[in-house]
N, C-alpha and C positions, 0 to 999 in steps of 0.2 A: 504494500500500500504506500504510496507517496505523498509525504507532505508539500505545505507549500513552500517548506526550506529547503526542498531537493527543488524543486523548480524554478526557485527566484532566490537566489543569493549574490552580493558582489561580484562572484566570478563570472553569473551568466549578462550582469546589467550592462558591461560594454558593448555585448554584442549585441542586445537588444534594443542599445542607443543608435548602433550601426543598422539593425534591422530598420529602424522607425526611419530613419534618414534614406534608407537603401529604399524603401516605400514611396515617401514622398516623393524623391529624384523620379523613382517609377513612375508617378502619375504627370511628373512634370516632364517627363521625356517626350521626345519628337513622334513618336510611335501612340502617344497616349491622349495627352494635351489636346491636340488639335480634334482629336474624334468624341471628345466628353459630350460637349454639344447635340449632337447628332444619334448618339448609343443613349443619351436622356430621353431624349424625343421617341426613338423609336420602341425602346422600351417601355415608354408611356404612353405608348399609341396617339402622340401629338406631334405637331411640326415644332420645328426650332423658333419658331417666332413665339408659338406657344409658352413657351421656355419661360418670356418676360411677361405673363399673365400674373395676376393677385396669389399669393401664396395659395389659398384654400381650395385654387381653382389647377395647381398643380398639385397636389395630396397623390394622384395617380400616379407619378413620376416620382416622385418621392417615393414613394411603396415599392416602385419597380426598383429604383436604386438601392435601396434596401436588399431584395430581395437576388439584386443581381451580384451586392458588396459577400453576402451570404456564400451565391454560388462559387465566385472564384474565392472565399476562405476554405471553403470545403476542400479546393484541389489542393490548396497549398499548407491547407495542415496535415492530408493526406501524403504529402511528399516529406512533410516536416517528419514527422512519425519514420516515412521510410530511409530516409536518406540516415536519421540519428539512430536507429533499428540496425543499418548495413554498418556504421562506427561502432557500433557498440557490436558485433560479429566480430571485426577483425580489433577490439581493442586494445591486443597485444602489441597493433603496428600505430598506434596513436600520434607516436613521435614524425612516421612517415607519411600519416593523411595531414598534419600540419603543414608539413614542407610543400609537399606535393598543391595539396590547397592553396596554400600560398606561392605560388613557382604561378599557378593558374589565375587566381588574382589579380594578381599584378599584370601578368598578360593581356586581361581582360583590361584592367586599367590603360594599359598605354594602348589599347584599341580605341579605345573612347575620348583619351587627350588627341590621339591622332601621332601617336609616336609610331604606330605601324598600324597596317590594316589587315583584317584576319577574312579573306572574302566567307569562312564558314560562319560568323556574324555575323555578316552583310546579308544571308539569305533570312526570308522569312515565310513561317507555316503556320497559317491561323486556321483553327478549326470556325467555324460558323454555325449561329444554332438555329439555323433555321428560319423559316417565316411566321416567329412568334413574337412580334410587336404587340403589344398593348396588355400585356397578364402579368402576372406576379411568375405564374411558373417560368414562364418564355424568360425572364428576365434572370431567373435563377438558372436556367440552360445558358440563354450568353452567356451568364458567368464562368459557367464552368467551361465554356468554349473558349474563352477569352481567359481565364488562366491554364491552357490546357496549349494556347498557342505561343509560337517564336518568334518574336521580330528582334532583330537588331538591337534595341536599345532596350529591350526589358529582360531577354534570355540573359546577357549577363550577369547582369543586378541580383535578377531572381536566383545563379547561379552562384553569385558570392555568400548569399543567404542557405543555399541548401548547401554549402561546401561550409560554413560554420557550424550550421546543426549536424553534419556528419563526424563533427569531431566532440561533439555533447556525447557524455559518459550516460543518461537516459533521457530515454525515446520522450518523455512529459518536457524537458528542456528545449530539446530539438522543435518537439511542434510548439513551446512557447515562441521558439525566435520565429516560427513563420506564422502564428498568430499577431506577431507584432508587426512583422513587414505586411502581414493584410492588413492590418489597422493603418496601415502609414500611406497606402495607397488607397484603401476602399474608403478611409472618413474622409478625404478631399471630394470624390465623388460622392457623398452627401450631402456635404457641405455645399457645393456647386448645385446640386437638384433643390437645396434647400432655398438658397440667397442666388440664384443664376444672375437675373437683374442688378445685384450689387457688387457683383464677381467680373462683372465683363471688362472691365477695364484693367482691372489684375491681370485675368486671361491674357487681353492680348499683349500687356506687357512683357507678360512671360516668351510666350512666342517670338515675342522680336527678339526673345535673347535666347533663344535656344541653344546656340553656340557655345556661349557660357553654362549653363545648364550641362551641357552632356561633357565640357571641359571637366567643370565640378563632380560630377559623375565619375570622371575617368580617376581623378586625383584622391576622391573616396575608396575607390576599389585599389585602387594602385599602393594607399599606406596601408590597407586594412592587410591585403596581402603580404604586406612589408612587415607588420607588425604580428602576425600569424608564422611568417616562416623564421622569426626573429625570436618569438616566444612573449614578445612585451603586452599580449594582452593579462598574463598573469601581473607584470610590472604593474599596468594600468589599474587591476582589481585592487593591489595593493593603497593603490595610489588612491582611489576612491574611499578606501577606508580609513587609511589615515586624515585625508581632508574631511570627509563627513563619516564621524564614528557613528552617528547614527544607523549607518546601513549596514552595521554588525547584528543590529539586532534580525536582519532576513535569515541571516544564514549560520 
């Protein structure tokens, strides 16, 4: 039986700061960003104009984003689960799925600053769910279509996150970090179905700097993997404890 002190203590909270950030970046990537609009709409069975209506008069859309934020948790606790399941089989080689994880990391980071380009990134495979616009179910199917697919700017991301939970000692750890990178990516898309109208101007600001956006992206993955094949994320737990003793009492 697992407490909440095997699941959230100091040593898991860096990565979980990395997951929440790794989330966000997700939603604000080039692959994501620009489609929110339009996967609200259809999912709510409205047009995009619809989008800037009276709150009460989107509640559909709201429900649907709900219910679609649901669908892709689902895939990626189910990979959380699997991916810290497969760490935890070969635990004896821990020291190796570090290196290794981080050798890949960083990789993935200087794809993203544009230090090199990896054409196997570059492709993308989205699954599709179908012609279910306007339901709560249809929306929890995109979901799962839509974390179930590759593009370019999110297969990484979501790859540094299942390559963290693979080196979590139990499987309740591993799906916390990909519960948390769902929350980092699915509450913007609430957020957005909730305030669209007060959001629009963010949005496109964001856009215009996409560049910087997936630079920052790259430079995230690139120490995290630095700091993984280094060992410093123990340094860092350390470090969190002595600055705030309070967060001895988690673990």
């Amino acid at each position: 039986m697992f407490s909440a002190e095997m699941i959230l203590d100091a040593t898991l909270l860096p990565a979980m700061m990395i997951a929440l950030t790794a989330g966000l970046l997700s939603f604000l990537s080039p692959c994501v960003l620009p489609i929110v609009p339009p996967y609200l709409a259809y999912m709510g069975g409205v047009s995009v104009s619809d989008l800037s209506a009276p709150a009460r008069e989107r509640r559909r859309v709201l429900t649907a984003a709900l219910f679609f934020v649901l669908g892709l948790s689902t895939v990626f606790l189910l990979l959380g689960v699997a991916f810290s399941a497969l760490g935890r089989m070969f635990l004896q080689f821990q020291g190796w799925f570090n290196v290794i994880a981080g050798m890949t990391i960083m990789i993935f980071g200087a794809h993203f600053t544009g230090v090199i380009r990896i054409p196997f990134l570059d492709r993308e495979a989205r699954m599709t769910g179908g012609d279910r616009g306007g339901s709560a179910f249809g929306a929890y199917v995109l979901g799962l279509a839509f974390a179930f697919g590759w593009t370019p700017c999110l297969g990484p991301i979501l790859g540094t996150i299942l390559g963290l939970a693979a080196t979590e000692a139990e499987v309740t750890r591993g799906a916390a970090l990909l519960a948390v990178y769902a929350a980092g990516l699915g509450i913007p898309f609430l957020l957005v179905a909730a305030f669209f109208p007060k959001l629009t101007g963010a949005m496109a600001w964001m856009k215009r700097h996409m560049g910087r956006i997936e630079r920052t992206s790259g430079l995230l993955l690139w120490t995290v993997g630095l700091m993984m094949l280094t060992g410093q994320f123990s340094d860092f737990s350390f470090w969190l404890l002595e600055t705030f003793p309070a967060l001895a009492a988690l673990g």
